[in-house]
Structure formats: C-alpha cells, structure tokens
C-alpha positions, -999 to +999 in steps of 0.1 A: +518+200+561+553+212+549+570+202+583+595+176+585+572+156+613+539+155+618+514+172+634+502+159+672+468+169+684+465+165+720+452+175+750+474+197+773+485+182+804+476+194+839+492+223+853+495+247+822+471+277+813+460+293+784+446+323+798+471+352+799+466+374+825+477+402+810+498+414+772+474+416+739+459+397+709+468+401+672+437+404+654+434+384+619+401+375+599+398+362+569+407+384+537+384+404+515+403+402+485+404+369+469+434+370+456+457+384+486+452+361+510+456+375+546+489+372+560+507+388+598+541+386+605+553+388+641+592+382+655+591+356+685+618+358+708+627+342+745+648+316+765+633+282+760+628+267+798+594+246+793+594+215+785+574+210+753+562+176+765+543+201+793+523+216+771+517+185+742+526+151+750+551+136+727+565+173+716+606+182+716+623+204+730+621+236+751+593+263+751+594+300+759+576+306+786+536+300+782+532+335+795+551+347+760+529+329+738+518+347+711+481+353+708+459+356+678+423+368+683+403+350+649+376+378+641+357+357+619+356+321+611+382+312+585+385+282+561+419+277+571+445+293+593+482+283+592+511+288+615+544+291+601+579+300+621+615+296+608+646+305+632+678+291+635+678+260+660+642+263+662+626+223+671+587+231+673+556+251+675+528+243+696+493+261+689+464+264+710+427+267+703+399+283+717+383+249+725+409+234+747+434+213+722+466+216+717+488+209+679+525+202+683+548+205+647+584+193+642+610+217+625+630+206+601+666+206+603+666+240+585+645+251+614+617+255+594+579+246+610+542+249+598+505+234+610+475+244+591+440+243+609+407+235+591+375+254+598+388+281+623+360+290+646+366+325+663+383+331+697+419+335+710+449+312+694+482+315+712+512+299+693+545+288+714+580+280+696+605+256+711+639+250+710+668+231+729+666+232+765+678+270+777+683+281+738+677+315+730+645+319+708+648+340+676+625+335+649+597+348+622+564+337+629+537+344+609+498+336+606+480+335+572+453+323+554+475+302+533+510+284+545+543+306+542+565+283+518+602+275+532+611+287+494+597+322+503+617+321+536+647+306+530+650+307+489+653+277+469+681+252+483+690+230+452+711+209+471+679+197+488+658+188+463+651+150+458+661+133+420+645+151+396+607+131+383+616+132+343+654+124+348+687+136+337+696+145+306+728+161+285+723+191+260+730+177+228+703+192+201+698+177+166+725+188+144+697+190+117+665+207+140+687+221+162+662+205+188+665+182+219+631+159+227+642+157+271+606+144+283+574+136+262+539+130+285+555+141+315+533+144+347+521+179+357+524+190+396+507+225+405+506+227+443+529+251+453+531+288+445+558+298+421+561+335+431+585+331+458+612+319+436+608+352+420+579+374+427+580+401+400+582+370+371+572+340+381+534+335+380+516+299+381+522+267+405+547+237+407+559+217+430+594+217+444+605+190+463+625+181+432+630+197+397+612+179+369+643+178+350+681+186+353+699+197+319+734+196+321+759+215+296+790+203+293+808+232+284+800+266+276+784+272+246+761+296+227+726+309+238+700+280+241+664+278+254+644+252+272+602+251+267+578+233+274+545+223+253+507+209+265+471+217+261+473+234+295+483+265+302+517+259+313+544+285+333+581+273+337+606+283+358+646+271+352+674+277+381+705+281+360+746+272+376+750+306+393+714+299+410+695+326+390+661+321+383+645+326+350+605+321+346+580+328+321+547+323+313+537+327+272+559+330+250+543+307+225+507+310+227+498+293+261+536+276+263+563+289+282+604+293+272+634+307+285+665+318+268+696+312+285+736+320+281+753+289+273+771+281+307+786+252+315+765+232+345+731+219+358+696+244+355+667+229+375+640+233+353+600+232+365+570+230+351+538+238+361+506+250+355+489+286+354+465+275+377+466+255+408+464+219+402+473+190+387+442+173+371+465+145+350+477+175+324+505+162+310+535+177+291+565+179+267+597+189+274+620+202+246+656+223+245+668+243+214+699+256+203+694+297+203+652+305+203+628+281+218+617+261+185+584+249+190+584+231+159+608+208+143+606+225+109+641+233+094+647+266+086+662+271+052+680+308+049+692+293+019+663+282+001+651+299-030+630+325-025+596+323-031+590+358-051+627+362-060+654+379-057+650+417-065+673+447-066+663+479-046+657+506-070+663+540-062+641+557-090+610+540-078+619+538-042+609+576-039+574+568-041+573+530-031+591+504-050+564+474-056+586+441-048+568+413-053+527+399-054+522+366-038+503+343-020+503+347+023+518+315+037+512+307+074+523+272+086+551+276+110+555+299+138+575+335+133+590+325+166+611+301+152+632+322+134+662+326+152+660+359+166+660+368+199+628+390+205+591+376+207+580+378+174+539+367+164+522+353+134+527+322+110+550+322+078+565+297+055+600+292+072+607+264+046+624+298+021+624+335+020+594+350+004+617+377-011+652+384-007+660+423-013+694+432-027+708+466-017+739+480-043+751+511-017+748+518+020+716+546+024+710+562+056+670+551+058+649+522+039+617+503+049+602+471+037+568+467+042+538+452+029+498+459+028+468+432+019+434+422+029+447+400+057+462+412+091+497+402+076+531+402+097+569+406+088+605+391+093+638+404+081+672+393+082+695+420+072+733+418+058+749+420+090+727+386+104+704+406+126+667+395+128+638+425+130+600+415+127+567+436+129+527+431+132+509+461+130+527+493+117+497+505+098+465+496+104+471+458+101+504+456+079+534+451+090+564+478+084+599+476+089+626+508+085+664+501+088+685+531+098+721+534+082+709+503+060+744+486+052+748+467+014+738+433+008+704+406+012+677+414+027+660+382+034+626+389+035+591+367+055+558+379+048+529+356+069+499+362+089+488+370+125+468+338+127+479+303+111+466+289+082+452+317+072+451+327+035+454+360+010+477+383-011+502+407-003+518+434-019+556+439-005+573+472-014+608+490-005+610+532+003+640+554+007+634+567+046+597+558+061+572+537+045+551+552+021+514+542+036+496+564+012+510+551-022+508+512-009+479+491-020+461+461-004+464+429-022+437+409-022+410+434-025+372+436-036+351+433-066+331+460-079+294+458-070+274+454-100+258+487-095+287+502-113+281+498-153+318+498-160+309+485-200+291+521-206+304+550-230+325+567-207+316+605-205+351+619-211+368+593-231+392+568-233+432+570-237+459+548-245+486+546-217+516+521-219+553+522-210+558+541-244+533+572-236+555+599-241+536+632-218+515+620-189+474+625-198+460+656-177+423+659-183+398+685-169+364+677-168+339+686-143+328+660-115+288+658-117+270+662-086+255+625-072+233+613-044+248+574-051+266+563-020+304+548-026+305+540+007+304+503+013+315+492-029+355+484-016+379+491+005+389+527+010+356+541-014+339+570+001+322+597-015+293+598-041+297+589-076+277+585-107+269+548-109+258+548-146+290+555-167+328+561-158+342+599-166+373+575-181+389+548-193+423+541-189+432+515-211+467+500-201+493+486-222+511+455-212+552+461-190+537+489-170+555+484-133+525+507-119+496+528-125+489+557-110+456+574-113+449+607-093+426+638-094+430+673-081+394+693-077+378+722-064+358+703-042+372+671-021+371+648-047+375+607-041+387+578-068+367+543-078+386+529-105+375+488-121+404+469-132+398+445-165+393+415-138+366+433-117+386+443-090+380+480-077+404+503-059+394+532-042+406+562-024+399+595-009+424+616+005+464+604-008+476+636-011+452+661+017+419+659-001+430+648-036+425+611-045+448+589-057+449+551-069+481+538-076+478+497-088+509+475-092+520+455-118+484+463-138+470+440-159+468+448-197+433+465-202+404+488-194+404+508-165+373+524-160+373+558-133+346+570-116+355+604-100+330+613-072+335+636-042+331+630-004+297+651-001+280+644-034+287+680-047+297+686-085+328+708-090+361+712-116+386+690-115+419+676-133+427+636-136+458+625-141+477+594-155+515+580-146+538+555-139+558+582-117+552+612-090+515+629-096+516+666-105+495+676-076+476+710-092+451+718-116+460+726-149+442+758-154+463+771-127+494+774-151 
C-alpha cells in the first residue's frame, strides 16, 4: 500500500448504512486487454461532517456524508481492485464491501491515499473520503485494476525522495577513458511503473522512493552521458537540475544511456528493469564524458591507419576510386565513437582503417565499401563531425558528404555483428556511390565445373598498364543449357562450362580491371582470377555485363561470356583500366 498509514479493516459500527436509497453505481470489471489495465476516474466533492471513527473505528477525520459515497458496482470478480484519491487536505478514504467490512487508509501529508483489495467478489463498493472536521472535500478519485502512483498524480517530488541506495558521487571521468565507474553490482528494484515520469519515453519499472544514484556536476561543462550495463534488460530514467526527465531504453544492445548538456547540479538517476521485478539482477553504473562509452577502450584518432593514408583522386573517382583491401575488424562497439547519433556494428577503434585526404573543396563525394559480410561505416570529416551507416546497399554501408570541405577523412570500416570476420573493398566517387562498379571483397571460388585450364575459344591477350588501345573483341556467345546460377555471387545466366571464350592475362601495377560485354542478346560475365576466385555479373550497364576487379593480381583471367536465357547471339568484349565503351563495334 503506497499510503502513508496503514490500512484498518473493521467492522462498521452501529448506526451507519450502506444501502443508498437512491443516486447510481459506476460500473467496473476487470479489463480485456492485458496490457491496459482498467482504470475510472470520478471527482469527489462535499463538506466533511461525519466522523470517520463512525464509519471505521480508529479512522481520522471527517467524512462526507455516507449518503455521498461513491458507489462502484464490480461486474465480475477481479484479482485486485484499488482505491486511489488525492486532494488537497484530504486525511482518508474509507471503502465498503459487499460483505459487510469496512477498510480505513491514511493520506499522506501530500494528501495522497490508496487501499488495494485482493480477490474482488462482485456486488456494490461505496468509497467515502475524509477530511478535517467541516472541510470542504475536493479531490480525484479513481478505481482501477492496478494502484494510481502519487508520481502519476502529483509528478516526481525530488525533495522527497529518501538518500539515494548506491550513494553520491562527483563527475570526474578518467582523463585517459574518459569514463567514470559510479556503482558496480548494484541492486535492481522493478516495482513501480516508469511511465508516469514520462509516458511517451519512459518504458520499464523502478522504484522511487529514492534515486539509485545522485551525480553531481560541479560546474557546467560539455555534453556527458550516464548508462547503465547488466545481463538484464535494463531501462533508465535520469531527472536532471531543471527537473526534466530523460529515459531510455536500448541504446546499447539491451543497455540503456542518456546524453545530457553539461549543467551544473544533481540528476537523479534510476535504474530498472524492462520487466516487472527484481529477481536479484544486478547492475553497473558508469558516466562518460560526451557518448555513453560502454567500453573502456581508448580511442586513438591519431593512430596510424590501418590501410593508410590515401589521396582522393579525381581521374578514378568518376567511376569509383578503389581505396584500400583489408581485413574487417569488429572488437569494440561503433557506439563509442564520439558522435552523437546511435550508430551499430563493431570496428577496430584502436586506429582508422583509412584516412582519406581531399586536395580541393567538391560539391558531392561518397565513401563506401562492399564485401561478403554485412559490413558498417564511420567517418570523421575535416570540420570534426561524425557520420556512420549500416545498410545503404544491400548490406554495405555508404556514406555521401555534400559541399565536402578539404582535408582527412578518417575512415572505420567494421561489421554489424562483433567478432565477426571478412574483407572489404573501400572506395571514394565524385557525387553518389557508384554500386554498380563496386565489388565484394571476400568472394567465392569457382566451382570445379568450370575448366578454366582449357584452350580458350577466342584467345588470349596481353593487358598491363602499358597496353596502349583497349582490346574490343567480337565473337559470338554460343547457346548453353549449363546453369551459372548458384557458381558465385552475382552469376546468372547460362554459360559453356568446358572452355572460356578468353583469357585476360594481366600484367603486374594495374589499379583495376575492367572486363565488360555488349551483345545482341542479354548477355552476363563469369570471369576466374589466377587464385580461383570468380566474379560475376549481369546487368552493370542495363543488360550488358560488367566485372570490374581491384588491384588484380598478375595472371590469367579466364571469361566465360553466357547470357541470362541460354540463347547464343553476337557480341563485343571489352578490356580497360578506365570507363567501358558501352556499344558494339560493328555499329561504327
């Protein structure tokens, strides 16, 4: 019981009815919905001139007359049923049951009062509220399911909470984490509702006849951010100086974290749990200088990057520049970058994987990346503002920057889940992110279906960073039955299985390869690198093929031109380190 005193449960003395000769009954059942619990609200007004003692003995003060009561026909039986009045000067509330007793509560000296009954059999209920002697009654009285909260009624009072369980504490984060440990295995309460504190963002329960902790600042200062850790699912809710309240619910995972304007003065923080509960869940308490850093790993902007440091090149950035192959790192939570928005996914926060240079202000760039594994991206631009990115295309992360301004472009490539390994191909455009002409590190071996050793039917060619005229073959694609589907990512089509049409054998300091085909018929790419690997493709340019490979290894290339419904037809294949000539040659 939330009252202030407790609860009597008497018989009524002699000389006072419950039967009301005439008036109504609210009618209140229990609720269909299990998650909106039944709740009636009713305004209870009147001149207190009965002695409460009349009606329970050992009850205070004055009750409207018993003619005035309040009655409450139960339709069904209810688990519980509670009773809950606030009103200035109000001293108690006496209910009576169907059966004949009588329940007298205590206000608190807020004026605040609430009984709860157990196992509601139907029948009539009549609730009386008291005052002083000849007081006029003014007050909110409702009956619900579930208790009305003197939070929901009256907001949360700070001044009169009780000491805070975990203590006191001072901001004063780690100069070298820019972390602050404030209570490790502290005790979980989830008995009260959180919503009334704020019901369109705070979700969960807590308990709040004190704070868990009080964080004082000092002075004002820059944005900082208090969270919570445990294996629960944990909600939080902090009551900064000017009595705002901030909650939230995941912002790590199943961990919650507010960030807050440095102000000078106490925030109420609590902690609770999802769901209702305490169950001996324990938790950790931490505060952070900007984002809430759920790990103590230091982030280095300063440490060497990974891949590099690599200049943005306007003559490849047309097409896509390729930055940098490496390996996907995923340790330490995006989050604890310091950025202000919610960010996902694991990187390597110990260094940059790349930092970009940029010679000359341009009006549109993007850095973006493509691989095997469902990859995400952070970058810090010049001017020190933070942008990250999951899914821009299909599962690879894209960033564009809009009047990008000169300078270092400090670059994190990681993955959606941690620990989680692969490759990844990073790459810089003028304007939007060139999807088509980006390749998947980390791809698939060619099945062994595919004799890549045999003559090829066409030939093969020499093509290094010497080759003066880009090859342009015509040849004619042979019909097939041989599914591609399945041999790699991106293959489609039919092909012929036994030979290649081509080999491309490629010379050593070629920054890409390019292999494309325009046909009469809509025509798809497999192409074998020297190391197995096969790269495929249907439509790059509408229904013309293309394969564009960075940073190719030295060797044979073997290309197996197919097309999507098996059919033979003419076509022209091309070779370059540049933009492919999209027609066929015996058009000119």
């Amino acid at each position: 019981m939330s009252t202030a005193a407790a609860a009597l449960l008497l018989p009524m003395t002699a000389g006072v009815a419950l039967a009301q000769s005439s008036g109504f009954a609210i009618e209140i059942g229990p609720g269909t919905d299990p998650y909106a619990s039944t709740r009636i609200g009713a305004r209870v007004f009147g001149t207190a001139t009965d002695p409460a003692a009349s009606f329970v003995r050992g009850c205070q003060g004055a009750m409207i007359p018993e003619a005035s009561g309040a009655a409450f026909e139960v339709t069904d039986r209810m688990e519980t049923l509670a009773f809950t009045a606030a009103g200035d000067g109000l001293r108690s509330l006496v209910v009576g049951s169907p059966n004949g007793l009588y329940q007298c509560a205590l206000a608190d000296d807020e004026g605040f009062v609430s009984t709860q009954l157990a196992g509601v059999a139907p029948g009539r209920y009549t609730v009386w509220l008291g005052g002083d002697e000849g007081s006029t009654i003014d007050a909110r009285l409702f009956a619900s399911e579930r208790a009305v909260s003197a939070m929901e009624l009256f907001g949360l009072n700070v001044a009169r909470l009780g000491e805070p369980r975990a203590g006191r504490f001072v901001f004063a984060a780690s100069a070298e984490t820019g972390r602050q440990d404030l209570v490790q295995g502290g005790v979980l309460y989830a008995n009260t509702e959180m919503r009334p504190l704020a019901p369109e963002s705070c979700w969960g329960y807590s308990q709040f006849d004190a704070a868990d902790a009080v964080l004082t600042l000092d002075a004002d200062g820059d944005d900082f951010s208090i969270f919570a850790i445990s294996d629960r699912d944990l909600v939080m809710a902090v009551v900064d100086p000017s009595g705002q309240v901030h909650c939230n619910d995941d912002v790590f995972e199943l961990n919650p974290g507010v960030t807050l304007t440095g102000a000078a003065g106490d925030y109420q923080i609590f902690v609770g749990g999802y769901g209702q509960g305490g169950d001996g869940s324990t938790y950790d308490l931490f505060a952070s200088v900007g984002a809430p850093a759920f790990s103590n790993v230091i982030v280095d902007l300063d440490g060497e990057p990974r891949a590099g440091t690599i200049s943005f090149d306007l003559s490849d950035a047309g097409q896509g520049q390729l930055l940098a192959t490496g390996p996907v790192n995923a340790f330490d939570p995006v989050n604890l970058l310091p950025m202000s928005s919610d960010c996902r996914g694991y990187t390597d926060l110990s260094a940059p994987d790349l930092v970009m240079t940029l010679d000359a202000a341009e009006p549109m760039i993007s850095l973006y990346a493509r691989s095997e594994t469902d990859l995400v991206m952070a970058v810090r631009a010049p001017d020190g503002s933070w942008s990250c990115n999951d899914d821009s295309f299909e599962l690879n992360p894209g960033l564009s920057f809009t009047d990008a301004q000169p300078g270092e472009y400090l670059v994190y490539v990681g993955a959606y889940m941690p620990d989680v390994t692969g490759e990844y191909n990073l790459y810089a455009s003028m304007g939007s992110p060139n999807w088509a002409g980006a390749v998947p590190a980390g791809g698939s071996m060619a099945p062994d279906s595919l004799n890549v050793t045999a003559e090829p039917t066409v030939g093969t060619l020499s093509f290094g960073p010497d080759t003066l005229l880009d090859p342009r073959i015509i040849f004619d694609i042979e019909a097939s039955t041989t599914e591609a589907f399945g041999m790699g990512t991106g293959c489609a089509g039919f092909l012929s299985p036994s030979q290649p049409d081509l080999v491309v054998d490629a010379q050593s300091g070629l920054p890409q390869l390019m292999i494309y085909m325009v046909g009469d018929v809509d025509s798809t790419l497999a192409v074998v690198g020297p190391d197995g690997q096969i790269y495929c493709n249907d439509d790059f340019e509408q229904l013309n093929p293309g394969v564009m490979i960075p940073n190719p290894q030295p060797g044979p290339y073997a290309v197996f031109a197919g097309s999507y419904g098996g059919d033979g037809g003419l076509a022209t294949l091309g070779v370059t380190i540049a933009s492919p000539q999209w027609v066929m040659d015996r058009e000119h």
